[in-house]
N, C-alpha and C positions, 0 to 999 in steps of 0.2 A: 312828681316825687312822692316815695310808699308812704304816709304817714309813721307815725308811730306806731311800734306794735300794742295790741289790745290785750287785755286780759282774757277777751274771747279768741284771740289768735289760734289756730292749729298747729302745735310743736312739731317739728321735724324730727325724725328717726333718730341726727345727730343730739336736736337735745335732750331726746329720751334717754339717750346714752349717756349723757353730761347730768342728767338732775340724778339716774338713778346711780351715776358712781358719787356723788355727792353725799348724797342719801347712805349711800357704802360706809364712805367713809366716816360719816358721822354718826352711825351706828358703832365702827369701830374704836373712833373713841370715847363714847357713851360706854362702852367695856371694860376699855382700857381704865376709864375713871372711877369705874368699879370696882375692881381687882387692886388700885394702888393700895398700898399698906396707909394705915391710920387714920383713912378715910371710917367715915361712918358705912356701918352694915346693909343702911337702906338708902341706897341712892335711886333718886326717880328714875324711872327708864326710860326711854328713846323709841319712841313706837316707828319700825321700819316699814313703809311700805313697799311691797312687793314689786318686783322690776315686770313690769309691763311688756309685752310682747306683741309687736303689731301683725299684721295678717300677713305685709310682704317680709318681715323677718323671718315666719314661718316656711312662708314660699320658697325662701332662701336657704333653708336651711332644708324642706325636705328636696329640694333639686340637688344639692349636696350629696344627702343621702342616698339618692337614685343614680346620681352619678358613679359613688362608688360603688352600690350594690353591680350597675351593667356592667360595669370593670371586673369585678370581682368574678362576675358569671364570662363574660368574655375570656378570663384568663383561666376559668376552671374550662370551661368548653375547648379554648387552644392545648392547656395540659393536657384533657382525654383525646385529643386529635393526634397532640405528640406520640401518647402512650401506644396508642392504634396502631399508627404508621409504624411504632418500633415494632410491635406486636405481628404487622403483618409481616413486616421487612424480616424478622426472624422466621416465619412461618414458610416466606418464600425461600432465605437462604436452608432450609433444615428441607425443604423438598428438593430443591437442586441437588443439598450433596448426596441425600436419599437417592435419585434421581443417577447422578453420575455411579454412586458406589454400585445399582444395578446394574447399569452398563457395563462397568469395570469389572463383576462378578463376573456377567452373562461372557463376556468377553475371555474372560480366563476360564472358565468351561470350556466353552467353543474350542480353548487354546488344548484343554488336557484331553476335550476328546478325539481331535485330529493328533494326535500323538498317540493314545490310546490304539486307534482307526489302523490295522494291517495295511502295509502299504501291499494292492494285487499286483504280481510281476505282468510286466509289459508282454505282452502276446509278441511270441514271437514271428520274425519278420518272414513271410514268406520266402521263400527262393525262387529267385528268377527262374523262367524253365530253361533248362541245362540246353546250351544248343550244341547239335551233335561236334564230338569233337575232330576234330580234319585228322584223317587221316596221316598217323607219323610217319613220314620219309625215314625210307630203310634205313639204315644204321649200316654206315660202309664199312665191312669187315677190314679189318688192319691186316696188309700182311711184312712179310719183313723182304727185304730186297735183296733177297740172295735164293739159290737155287730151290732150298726151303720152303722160302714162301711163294716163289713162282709156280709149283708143283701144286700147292696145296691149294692155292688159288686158281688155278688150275682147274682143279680136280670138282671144286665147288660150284664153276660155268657147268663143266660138263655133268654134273648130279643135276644140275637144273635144268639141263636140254636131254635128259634120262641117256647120254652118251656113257656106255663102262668103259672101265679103266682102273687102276689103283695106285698107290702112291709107288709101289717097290716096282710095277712093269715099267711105268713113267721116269722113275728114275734108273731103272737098268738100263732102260734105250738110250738117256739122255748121253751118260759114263761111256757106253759105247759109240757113240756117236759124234757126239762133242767135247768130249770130259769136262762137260759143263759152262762150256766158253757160248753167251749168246750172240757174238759176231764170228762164231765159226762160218766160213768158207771152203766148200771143195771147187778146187778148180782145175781138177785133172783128168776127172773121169768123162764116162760117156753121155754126161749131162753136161759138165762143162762144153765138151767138147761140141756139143748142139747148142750152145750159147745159155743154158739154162742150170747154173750151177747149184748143186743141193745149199742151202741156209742157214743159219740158226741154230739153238740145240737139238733139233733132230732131224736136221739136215733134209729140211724140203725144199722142191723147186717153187718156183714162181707160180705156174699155171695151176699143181696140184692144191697149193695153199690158197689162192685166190677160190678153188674150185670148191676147197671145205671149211673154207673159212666160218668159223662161229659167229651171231650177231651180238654184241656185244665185247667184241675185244677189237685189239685195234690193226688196222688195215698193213703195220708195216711187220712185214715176213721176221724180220729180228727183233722185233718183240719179244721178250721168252714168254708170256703169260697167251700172247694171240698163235705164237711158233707152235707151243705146246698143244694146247684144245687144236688148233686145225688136224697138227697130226695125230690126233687122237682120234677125231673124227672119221679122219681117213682110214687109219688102222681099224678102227670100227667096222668100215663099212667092204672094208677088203679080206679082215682076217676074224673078226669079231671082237677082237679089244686090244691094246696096246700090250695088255700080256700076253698075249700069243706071240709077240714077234720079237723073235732071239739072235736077227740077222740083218743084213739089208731089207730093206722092204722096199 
């Protein structure tokens, strides 16, 4: 067990702190006992001794200070990092929009000079080469189906086989011969009477019409358009044309 403590003992920090607030206080009322009224003017004083400070109270107190000085630097260094960061983050977003609005300018140019820019007309398209064109089939003349137009068509075989003839011999012989009927029949003369009776409107036999028959008309003797050119033919080639003959032939 510790003995008692000695007058040479070494005080602890604590009761460095317990003598000098003692000390405090009894200074303070060695003042107090000054100032009261009606007291005498000269009261003894109270010699305070100074509060003592050991080496690790020092220690204590400058590790304090150091603490909050690196705080202090830590929180100035994070502020200028904040300030930075906004500083660049503005610098970036002001080059972006910088950055799109030339796009966006460059872009509306391009736009007003393609509008500006004449449009060149399209070259026009070659033409196929024209292939020759076929030959048009004749156009068949109309004619009317009556003695009219048997004559006239007629008369346009025989312009094409250079046979003469004309419309007024063609039809004087026809009046006289037939009076225009082309199923006339003689069957009492001396053609009937050899079994080969005259035909048609101009009244030809069988053998004569087969023998001047035109190509192009048709094979049967009462035809009027094939009746007609044959005897035309024939009158052609006996008397020299349908208008010379004002009689039998």
């Amino acid at each position: 067990m510790r003995s008692t403590i000695t007058g040479t003992a070494r005080m602890t920090t604590a009761h460095k702190l317990s003598a000098a607030g003692l000390t405090a206080a009894a200074g303070a009322a060695a003042l107090a006992f000054a100032v009261t009224p009606g007291q005498a003017a000269e009261t003894p004083s109270i010699a305070v001794k100074p509060v003592a400070w050991t080496t690790t109270d020092l220690g204590a107190h400058d590790h304090t200070a150091q603490q909050s000085d690196t705080a202090a630097a830590k929180a100035k260094t994070q502020a200028k990092a904040a300030t930075d960061a906004a500083d660049a983050k503005k610098k970036a977003d002001a080059a972006a929009k910088a950055k799109a609005d030339k796009a966006r300018a460059e872009k509306q140019a391009a736009s007003r000079s393609e509008a500006r820019t004449p449009v060149k007309p399209a070259a026009p398209a070659k033409p196929a080469p024209a292939k020759p064109a076929a030959p048009a089939a004749p156009v068949k003349k109309a004619y009317a189906d009556n003695l009219d137009g048997w004559i006239k068509e007629s008369l346009d075989i025989l312009k094409s086989k250079n046979i003469p003839a004309s419309y007024e011999g063609i039809k004087r012989n026809v009046m006289r011969e037939s009076t225009g009927n082309p199923r006339a029949i003689n069957d009492w003369d001396i053609n009937a009477a050899n079994g080969v009776p005259s035909k048609g409107l101009l009244q030809i036999i069988d053998p004569t019409f087969k023998a001047y028959h035109v190509e192009g008309t048709s094979w049967d003797p009462y035809d009027p358009v094939a009746n007609i050119t044959a005897s035309c033919n024939y009158a052609a080639d006996k008397y020299g044309s349908m208008d010379n003959v004002n009689s039998a032939y």
